[in-house]
C-alpha positions as CSV (number, residue, x, y, z in Angstrom):
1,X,0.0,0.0,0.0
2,X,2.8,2.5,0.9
3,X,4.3,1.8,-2.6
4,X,1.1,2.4,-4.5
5,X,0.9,5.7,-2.6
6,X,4.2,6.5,-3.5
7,X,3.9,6.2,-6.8
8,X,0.8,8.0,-7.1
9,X,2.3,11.2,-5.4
10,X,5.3,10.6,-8.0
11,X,2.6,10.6,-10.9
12,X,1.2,13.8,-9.6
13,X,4.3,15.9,-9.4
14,X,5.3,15.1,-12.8
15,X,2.1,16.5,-14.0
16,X,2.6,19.2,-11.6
17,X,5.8,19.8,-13.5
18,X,4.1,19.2,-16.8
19,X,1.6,22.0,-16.4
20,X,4.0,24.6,-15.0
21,X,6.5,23.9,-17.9
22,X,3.5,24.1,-20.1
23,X,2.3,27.1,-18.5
24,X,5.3,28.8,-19.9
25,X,4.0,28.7,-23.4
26,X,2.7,31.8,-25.0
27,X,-0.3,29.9,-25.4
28,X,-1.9,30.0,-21.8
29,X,-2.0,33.9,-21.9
30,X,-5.2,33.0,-24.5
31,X,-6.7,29.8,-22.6
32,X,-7.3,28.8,-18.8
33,X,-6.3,25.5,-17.7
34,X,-9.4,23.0,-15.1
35,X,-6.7,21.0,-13.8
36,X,-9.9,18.6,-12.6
37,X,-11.3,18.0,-16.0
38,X,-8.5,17.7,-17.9
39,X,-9.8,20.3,-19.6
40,X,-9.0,23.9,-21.0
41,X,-11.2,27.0,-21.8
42,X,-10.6,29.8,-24.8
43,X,-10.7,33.3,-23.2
44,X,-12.0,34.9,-26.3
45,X,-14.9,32.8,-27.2
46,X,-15.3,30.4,-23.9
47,X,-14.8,27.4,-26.4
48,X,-13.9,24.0,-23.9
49,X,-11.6,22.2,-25.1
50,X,-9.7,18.7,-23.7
51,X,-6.0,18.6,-22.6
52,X,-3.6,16.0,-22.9
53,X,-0.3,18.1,-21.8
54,X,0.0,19.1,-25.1
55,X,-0.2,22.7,-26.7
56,X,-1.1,21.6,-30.3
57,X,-4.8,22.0,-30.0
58,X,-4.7,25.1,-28.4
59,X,-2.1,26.1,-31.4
60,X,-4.6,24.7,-33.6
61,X,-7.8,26.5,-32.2
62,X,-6.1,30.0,-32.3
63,X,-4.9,29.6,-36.1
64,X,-8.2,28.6,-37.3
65,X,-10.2,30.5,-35.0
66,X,-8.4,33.8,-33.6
67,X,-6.0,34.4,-36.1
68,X,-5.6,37.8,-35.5
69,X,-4.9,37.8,-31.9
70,X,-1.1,38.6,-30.6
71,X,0.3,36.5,-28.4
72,X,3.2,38.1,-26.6
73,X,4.1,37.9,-22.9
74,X,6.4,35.1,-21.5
75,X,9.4,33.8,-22.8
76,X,9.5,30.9,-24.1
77,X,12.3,28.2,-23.0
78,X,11.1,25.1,-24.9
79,X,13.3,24.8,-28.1
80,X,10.3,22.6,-29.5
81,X,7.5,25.4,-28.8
82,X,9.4,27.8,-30.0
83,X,9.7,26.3,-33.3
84,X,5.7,25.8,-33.1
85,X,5.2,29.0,-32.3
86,X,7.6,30.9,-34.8
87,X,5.3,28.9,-38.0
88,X,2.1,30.2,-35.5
89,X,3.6,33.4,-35.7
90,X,5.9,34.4,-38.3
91,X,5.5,31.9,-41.2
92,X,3.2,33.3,-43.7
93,X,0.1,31.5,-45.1
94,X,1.4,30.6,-48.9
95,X,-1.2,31.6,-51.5
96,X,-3.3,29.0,-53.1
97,X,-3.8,29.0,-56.6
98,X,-7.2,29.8,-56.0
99,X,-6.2,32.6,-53.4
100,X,-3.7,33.7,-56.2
101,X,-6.4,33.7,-58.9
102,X,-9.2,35.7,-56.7
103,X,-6.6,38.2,-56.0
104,X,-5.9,38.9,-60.1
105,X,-9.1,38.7,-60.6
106,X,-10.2,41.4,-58.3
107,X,-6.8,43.4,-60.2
108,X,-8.0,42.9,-63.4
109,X,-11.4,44.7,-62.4
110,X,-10.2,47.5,-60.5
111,X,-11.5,51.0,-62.5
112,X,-8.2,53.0,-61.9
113,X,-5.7,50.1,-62.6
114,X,-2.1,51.1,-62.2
115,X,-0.3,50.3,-65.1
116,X,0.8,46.7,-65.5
117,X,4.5,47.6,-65.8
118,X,4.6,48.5,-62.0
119,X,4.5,44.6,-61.2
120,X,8.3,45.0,-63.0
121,X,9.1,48.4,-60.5
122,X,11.8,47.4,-57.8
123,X,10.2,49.0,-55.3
124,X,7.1,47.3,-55.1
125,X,9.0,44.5,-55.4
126,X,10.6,45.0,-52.4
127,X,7.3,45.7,-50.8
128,X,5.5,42.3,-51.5
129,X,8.4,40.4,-50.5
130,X,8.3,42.3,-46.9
131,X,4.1,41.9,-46.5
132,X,4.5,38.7,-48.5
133,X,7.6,36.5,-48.6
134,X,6.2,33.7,-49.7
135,X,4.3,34.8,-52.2
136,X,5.5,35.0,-55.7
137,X,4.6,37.8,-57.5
138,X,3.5,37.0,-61.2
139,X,5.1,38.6,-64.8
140,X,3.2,41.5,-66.5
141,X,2.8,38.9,-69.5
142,X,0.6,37.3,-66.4
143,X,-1.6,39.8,-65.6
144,X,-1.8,41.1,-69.4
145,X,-3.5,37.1,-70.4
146,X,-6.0,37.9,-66.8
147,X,-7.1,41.3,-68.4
148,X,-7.9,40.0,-72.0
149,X,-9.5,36.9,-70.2
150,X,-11.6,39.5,-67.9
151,X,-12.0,41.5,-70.9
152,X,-13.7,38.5,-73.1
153,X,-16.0,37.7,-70.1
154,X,-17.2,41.5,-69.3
155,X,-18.0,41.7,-73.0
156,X,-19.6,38.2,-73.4
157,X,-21.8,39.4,-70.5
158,X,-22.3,42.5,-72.5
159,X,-23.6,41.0,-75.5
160,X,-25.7,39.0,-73.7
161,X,-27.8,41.9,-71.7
162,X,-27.8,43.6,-75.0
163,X,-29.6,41.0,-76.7
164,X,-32.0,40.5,-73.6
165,X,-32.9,44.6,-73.9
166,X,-35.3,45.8,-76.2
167,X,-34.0,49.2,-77.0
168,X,-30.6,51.0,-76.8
169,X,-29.3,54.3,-76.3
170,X,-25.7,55.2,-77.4
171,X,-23.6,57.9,-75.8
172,X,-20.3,58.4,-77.6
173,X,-16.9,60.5,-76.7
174,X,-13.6,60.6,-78.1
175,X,-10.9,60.2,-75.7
176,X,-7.4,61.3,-75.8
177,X,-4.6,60.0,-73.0
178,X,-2.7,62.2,-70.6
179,X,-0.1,63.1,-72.8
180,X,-3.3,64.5,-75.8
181,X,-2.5,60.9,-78.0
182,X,-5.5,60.1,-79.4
183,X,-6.2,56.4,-79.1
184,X,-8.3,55.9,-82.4
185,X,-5.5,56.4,-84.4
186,X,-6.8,57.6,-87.8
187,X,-8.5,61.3,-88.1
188,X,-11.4,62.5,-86.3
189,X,-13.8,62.7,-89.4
190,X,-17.3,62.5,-89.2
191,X,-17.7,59.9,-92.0
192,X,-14.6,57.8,-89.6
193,X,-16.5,58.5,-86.4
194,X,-19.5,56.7,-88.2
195,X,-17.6,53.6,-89.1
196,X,-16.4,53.2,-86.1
197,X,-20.1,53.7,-84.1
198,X,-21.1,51.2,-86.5
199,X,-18.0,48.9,-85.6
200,X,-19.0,48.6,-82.4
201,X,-22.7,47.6,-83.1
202,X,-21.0,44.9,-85.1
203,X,-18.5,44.2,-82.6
204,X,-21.5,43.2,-80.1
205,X,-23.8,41.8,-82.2
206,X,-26.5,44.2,-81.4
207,X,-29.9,44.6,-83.6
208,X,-30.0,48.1,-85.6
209,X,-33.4,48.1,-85.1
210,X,-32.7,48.2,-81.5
211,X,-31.0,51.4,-81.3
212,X,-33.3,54.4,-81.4
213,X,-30.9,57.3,-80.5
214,X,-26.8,58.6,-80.1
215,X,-26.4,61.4,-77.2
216,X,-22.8,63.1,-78.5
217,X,-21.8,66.4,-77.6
218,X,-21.4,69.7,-79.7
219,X,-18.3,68.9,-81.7
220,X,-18.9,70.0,-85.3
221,X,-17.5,66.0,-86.3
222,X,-19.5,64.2,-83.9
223,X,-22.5,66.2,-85.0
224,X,-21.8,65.6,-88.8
225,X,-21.6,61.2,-87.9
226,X,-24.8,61.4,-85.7
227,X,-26.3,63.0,-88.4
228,X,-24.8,60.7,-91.5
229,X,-26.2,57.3,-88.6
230,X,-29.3,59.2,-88.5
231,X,-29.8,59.2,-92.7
232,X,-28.5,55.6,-92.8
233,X,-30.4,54.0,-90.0
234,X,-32.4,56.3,-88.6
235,X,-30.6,57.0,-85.4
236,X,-32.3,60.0,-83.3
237,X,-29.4,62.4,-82.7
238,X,-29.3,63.9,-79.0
239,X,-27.2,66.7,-77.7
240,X,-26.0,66.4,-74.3
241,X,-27.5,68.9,-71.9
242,X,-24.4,69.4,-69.8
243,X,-22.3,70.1,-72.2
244,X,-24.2,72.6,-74.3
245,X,-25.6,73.8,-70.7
246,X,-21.2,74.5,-70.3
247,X,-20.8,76.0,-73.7
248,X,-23.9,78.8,-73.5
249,X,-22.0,79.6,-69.9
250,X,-18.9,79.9,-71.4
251,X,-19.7,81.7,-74.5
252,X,-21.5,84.4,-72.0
253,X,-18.8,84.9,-69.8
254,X,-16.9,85.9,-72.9
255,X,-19.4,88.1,-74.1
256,X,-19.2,90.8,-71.5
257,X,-15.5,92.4,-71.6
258,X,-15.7,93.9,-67.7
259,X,-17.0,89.9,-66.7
260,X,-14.5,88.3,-68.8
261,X,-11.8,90.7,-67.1
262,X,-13.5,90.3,-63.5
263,X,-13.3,86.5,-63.9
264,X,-9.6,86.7,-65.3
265,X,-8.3,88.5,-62.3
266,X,-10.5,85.8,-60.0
267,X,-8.6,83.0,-61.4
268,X,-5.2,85.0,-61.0
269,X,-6.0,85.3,-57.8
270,X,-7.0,81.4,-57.4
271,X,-3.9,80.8,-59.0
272,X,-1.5,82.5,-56.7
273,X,-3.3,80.4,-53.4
274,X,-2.4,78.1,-55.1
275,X,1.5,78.4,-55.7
276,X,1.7,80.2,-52.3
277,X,2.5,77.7,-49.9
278,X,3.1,81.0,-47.5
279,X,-0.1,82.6,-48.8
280,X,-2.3,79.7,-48.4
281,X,-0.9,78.9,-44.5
282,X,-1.7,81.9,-43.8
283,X,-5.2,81.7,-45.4
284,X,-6.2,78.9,-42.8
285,X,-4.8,81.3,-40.0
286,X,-7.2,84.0,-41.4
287,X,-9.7,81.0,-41.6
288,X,-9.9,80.3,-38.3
289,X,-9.3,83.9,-36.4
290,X,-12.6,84.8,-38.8
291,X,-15.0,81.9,-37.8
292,X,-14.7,81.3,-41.6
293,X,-14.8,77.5,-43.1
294,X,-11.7,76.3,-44.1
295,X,-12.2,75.6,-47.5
296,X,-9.7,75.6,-49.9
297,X,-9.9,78.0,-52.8
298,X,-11.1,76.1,-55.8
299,X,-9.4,77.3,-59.6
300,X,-11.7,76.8,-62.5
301,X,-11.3,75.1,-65.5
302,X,-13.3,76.0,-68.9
303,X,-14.0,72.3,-70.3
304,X,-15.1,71.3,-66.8
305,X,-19.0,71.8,-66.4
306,X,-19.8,74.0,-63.5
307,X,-15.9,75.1,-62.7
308,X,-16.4,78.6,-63.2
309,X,-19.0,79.1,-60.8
310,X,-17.5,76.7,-58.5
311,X,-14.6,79.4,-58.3
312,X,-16.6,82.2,-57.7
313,X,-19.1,81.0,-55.3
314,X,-15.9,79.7,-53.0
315,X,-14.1,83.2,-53.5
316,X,-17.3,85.3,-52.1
317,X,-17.3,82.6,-49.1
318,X,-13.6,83.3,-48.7
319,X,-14.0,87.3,-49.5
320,X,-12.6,88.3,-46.0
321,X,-9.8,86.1,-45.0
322,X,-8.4,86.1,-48.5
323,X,-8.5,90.2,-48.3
324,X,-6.9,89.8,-45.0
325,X,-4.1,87.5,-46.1
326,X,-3.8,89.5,-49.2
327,X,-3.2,92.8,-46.6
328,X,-0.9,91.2,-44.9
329,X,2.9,92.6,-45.5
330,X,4.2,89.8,-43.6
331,X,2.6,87.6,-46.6
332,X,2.3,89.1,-50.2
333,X,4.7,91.9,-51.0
334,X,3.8,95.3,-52.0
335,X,3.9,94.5,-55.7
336,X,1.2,92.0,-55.3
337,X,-1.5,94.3,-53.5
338,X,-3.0,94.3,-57.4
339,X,-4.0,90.4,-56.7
340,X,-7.0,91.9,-54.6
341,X,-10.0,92.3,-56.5
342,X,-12.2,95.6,-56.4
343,X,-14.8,96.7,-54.7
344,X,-17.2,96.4,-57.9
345,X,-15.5,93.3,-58.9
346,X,-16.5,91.6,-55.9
347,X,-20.2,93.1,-56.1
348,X,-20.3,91.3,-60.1
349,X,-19.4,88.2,-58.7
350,X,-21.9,88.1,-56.0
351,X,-24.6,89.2,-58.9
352,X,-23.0,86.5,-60.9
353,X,-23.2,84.0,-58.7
354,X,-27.1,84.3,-58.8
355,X,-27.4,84.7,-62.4
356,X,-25.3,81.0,-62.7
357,X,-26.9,79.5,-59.9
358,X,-29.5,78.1,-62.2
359,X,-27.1,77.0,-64.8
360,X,-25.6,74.8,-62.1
361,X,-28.6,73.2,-60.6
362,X,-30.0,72.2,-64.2
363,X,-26.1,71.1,-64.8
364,X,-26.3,68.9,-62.0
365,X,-29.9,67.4,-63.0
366,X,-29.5,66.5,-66.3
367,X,-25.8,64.7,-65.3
368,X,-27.6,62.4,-62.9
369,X,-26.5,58.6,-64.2
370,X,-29.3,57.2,-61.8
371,X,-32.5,58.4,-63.0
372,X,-34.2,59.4,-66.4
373,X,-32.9,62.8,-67.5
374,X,-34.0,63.2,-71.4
375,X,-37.8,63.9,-70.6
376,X,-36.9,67.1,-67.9
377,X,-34.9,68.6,-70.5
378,X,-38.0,70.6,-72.4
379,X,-38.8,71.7,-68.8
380,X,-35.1,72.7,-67.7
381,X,-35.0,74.5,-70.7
382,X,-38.1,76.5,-70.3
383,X,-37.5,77.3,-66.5
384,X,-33.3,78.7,-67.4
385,X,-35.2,81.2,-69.4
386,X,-37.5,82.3,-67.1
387,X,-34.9,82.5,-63.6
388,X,-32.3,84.5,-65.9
389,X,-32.6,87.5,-63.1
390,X,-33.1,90.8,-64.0
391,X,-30.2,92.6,-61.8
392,X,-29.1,96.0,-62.1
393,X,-25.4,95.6,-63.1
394,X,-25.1,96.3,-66.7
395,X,-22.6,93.6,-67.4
396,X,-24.4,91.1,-66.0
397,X,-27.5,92.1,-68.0
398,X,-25.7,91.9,-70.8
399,X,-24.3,88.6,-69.7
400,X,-28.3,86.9,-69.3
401,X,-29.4,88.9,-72.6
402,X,-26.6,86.3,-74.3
403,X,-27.0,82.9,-72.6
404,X,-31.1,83.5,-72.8
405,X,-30.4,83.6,-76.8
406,X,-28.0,81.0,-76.9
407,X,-30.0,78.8,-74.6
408,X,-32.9,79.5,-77.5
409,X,-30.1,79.0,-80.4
410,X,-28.8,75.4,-79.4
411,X,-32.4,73.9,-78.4
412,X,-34.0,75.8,-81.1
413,X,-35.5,72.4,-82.4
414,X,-36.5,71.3,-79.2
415,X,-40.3,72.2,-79.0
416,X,-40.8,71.5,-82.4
417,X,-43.0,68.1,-83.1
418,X,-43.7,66.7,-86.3
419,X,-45.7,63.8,-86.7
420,X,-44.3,62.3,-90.0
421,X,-40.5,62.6,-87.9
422,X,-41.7,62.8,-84.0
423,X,-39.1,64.8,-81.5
424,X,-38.5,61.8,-78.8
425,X,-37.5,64.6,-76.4
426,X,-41.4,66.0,-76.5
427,X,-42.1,62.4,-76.4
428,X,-40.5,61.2,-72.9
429,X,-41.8,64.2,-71.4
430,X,-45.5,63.5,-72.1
431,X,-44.6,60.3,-70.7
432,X,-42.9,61.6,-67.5
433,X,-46.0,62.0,-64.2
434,X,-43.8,65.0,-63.6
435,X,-44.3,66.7,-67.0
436,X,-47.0,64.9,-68.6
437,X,-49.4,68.1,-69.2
438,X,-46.5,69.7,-71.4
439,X,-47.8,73.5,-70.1
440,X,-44.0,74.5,-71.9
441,X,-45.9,73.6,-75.3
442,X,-48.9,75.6,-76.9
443,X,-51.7,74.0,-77.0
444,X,-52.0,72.6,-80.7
445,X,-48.6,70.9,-80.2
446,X,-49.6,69.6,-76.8
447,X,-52.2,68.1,-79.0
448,X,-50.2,66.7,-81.7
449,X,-47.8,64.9,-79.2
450,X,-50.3,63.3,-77.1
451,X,-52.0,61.8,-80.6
452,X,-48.7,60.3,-81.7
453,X,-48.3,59.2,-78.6
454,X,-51.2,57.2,-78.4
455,X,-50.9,55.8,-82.1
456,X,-48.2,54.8,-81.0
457,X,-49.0,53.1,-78.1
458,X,-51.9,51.5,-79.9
459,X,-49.7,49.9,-82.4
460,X,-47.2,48.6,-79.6
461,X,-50.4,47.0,-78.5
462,X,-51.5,45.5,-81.9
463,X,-47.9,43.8,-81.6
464,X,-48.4,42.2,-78.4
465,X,-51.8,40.9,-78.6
466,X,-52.5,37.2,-79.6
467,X,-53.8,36.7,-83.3
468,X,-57.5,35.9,-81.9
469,X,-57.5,39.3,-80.2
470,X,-56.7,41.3,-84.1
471,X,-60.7,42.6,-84.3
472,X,-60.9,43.8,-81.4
473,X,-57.8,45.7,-81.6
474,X,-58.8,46.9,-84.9
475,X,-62.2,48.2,-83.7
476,X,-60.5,50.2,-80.6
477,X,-57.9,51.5,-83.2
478,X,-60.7,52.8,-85.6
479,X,-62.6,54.3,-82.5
480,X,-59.9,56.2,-80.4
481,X,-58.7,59.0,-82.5
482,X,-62.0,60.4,-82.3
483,X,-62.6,60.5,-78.9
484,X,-59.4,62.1,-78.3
């Protein structure tokens, strides 16, 4: 008996000496040990799990589970847990194929791409290897085959939808790089433009009888192909809003020679904020000593819609602390007091700002990508020439007297309706809740649209109904004109 008890006390202090040299594992400062039950317990999600005198399934739980959590503390002294820990720790994961392949995939549809040839730059390199060392970073011929391949698919999905819709709108641009290097390399003609419009219905396999119109901006070549589409296959030409909204602002600025001055010396002014690393430190001191919002001073740029006003409306939020800065000797030497606008310089742009208020808000309308925008043009239209404010400043009477007759000029077709060549414009708006009663329309063209309209819509009807239903459809056809 006295042996038997011996040997359990032995049995007991060598699991005594077990734990404690398993307690100085990293491990323990993430689970608690039941020394009764054999058992130990996760301190981040209370999971239970059995113990042997072994680490490994502790090891295992936090890799699969808590994969994120440090585990720093004690020393360790084991040669064998150390070598555990530091493939716990330090080793990283090595990237599947399929890991590797989500990851270029995801690359391949990124919309602002760096270029390909940085996977061959030293320095990023360098950088992979130090998040990443075991992962091996492919060629550019690599991800070049995972574009064309993304490319095919994005395109075959394309087609698809295309063929699934029942009408399509085109919008078309011509786009030049960075350095102004035009990527359709032959000239911008309007009979080339058309070819390649007509390339790319090819290209996709899409119906011509689908396609009922081409939005395209105001360039005299884009106008002349929508125009030669339009003879060939009947393609409505549209004028975008925006940017013939951008042009009748533009053109009126210019119009005016003390605006065109008053908005020359603005963006002088912009311009030296903006070189000014002195000046424009000490416009945020001015900023704050005012109570003013610490906006940067924005500098305006002709081809880009709404710019100009943009400019202006942040300069007369700005007046004071950018009068203060520019008073400051300390700041802007005495040969650049003339940066400072004039009193009646800042009054136009404050009666500006008004006049081109409206211009913005129909600007920012008829750019919306998430709603229908072609049936509120008529009413935009109409409403610009009616808010062109009367104000007292001569220039900027002037300025309204021009945009009100280019505004006319450039939509002069647009409340014209012919029922032999119907204006789809007119057309969307009768069909719009919002604008249905056309009241920008006379009367007699109110009524011609709403009779084509319903023509229309009666022979749409003729084309859907089963063969058995013809009569019928004939006999409503007959009677509906009248009782319109």
């Amino acid at each position: 008996m006295a042996d038997a008890g011996e040997r359990n006390e032995n049995e007991q202090d060598q699991n005594e000496g077990n734990r404690k040299r398993q307690k100085l594992s990293k491990v323990w400062d993430h689970f608690t040990l039941k020394y009764k039950e054999n058992a130990v317990v996760c301190k981040h999600c209370k999971v239970e799990l059995a113990y042997h005198n072994s680490t490994s399934s502790m090891l295992q739980h936090l890799s699969r589970t808590h994969p994120t959590e440090g585990m720093s503390g004690r020393a360790e002294t084991s040669k064998t847990s150390q070598t555990v820990m530091d493939r716990f720790l330090l080793k990283a994961p090595a990237c599947t194929s399929s890991c590797t392949d989500r990851q270029h995939s995801k690359y391949a549809g990124y919309r602002h791409a760096p270029p390909l040839s940085m996977v061959e730059d030293v320095g990023f390199k360098a950088m992979i290897a130090a998040f990443q060392p075991n992962y091996a970073l492919p060629c550019r011929t690599f991800f070049t085959k995972r574009l064309e391949e993304k490319y095919e698919h994005i395109k075959n999905k394309m087609k698809k939808a295309l063929q699934e819709t029942d009408t399509i709108a085109f919008t078309t641009d011509i786009w030049k790089s960075v350095a102004t290097e035009a990527y359709m390399g032959e000239r911008h003609t309007a009979a080339n433009i058309a070819d390649w419009i007509e390339e790319v219905i090819v290209k996709f396999n899409i119906p011509p009888e689908k396609i009922k119109a081409v939005v395209h901006d105001n360039g005299a070549n884009v106008v002349a192909a929508t125009k030669i589409l339009h003879a060939k296959h009947g393609y409505e030409p549209v004028t975008c809003a925006g940017h013939t909204l951008n042009l009748v602002v533009q053109n009126s600025l210019k119009s005016q020679q003390a605006i065109s001055r008053c908005v020359g010396a603005a963006r002088t002014l912009v311009e030296h904020f903006k070189k000014s690393e002195l000046a424009s430190t000490k416009l945020k001191v001015k900023q704050r000593n005012m109570g003013t919002k610490e906006n940067m001073l924005l500098q305006d740029v002709c081809t880009r819609w709404n710019s100009t006003y943009a400019m202006l409306t942040r300069l007369q939020e700005q007046r004071w602390p950018v009068t203060a800065t520019l008073s400051d000797p300390e700041v802007t030497q005495r040969g650049k007091h003339y940066l400072d606008l004039k009193p009646d310089q800042w009054g136009l742009i404050e009666e500006l700002n008004q006049v081109l208020e409206p211009f913005h808000s129909a600007t920012v309308l008829m750019s919306g990508e998430q709603y229908v925008t072609l049936s509120s043009l008529p009413h935009v239209v109409d409403k610009i020439k009616k808010l062109l404010q009367n104000l007292e400043s001569p220039p900027v009477v002037s300025f309204q007297t021009h945009a009100k007759e280019q505004v006319t000029t450039r939509w002069k077709n647009l409340g014209e309706f012919k029922p032999e060549s119907p204006n789809i414009t007119l057309l969307a708006a009768s069909l719009d809740p919002r604008f249905r009663k056309l009241k920008f329309l006379p009367a007699d063209q109110v009524f011609g649209v709403k009779n084509t309209l319903q023509t229309m819509a009666l022979a749409v009807k003729q084309q859907v109904r089963p063969t058995g239903s013809r009569n019928e459809t004939s006999s409503t056809a007959e009677g509906t004109p009248s009782a319109a």
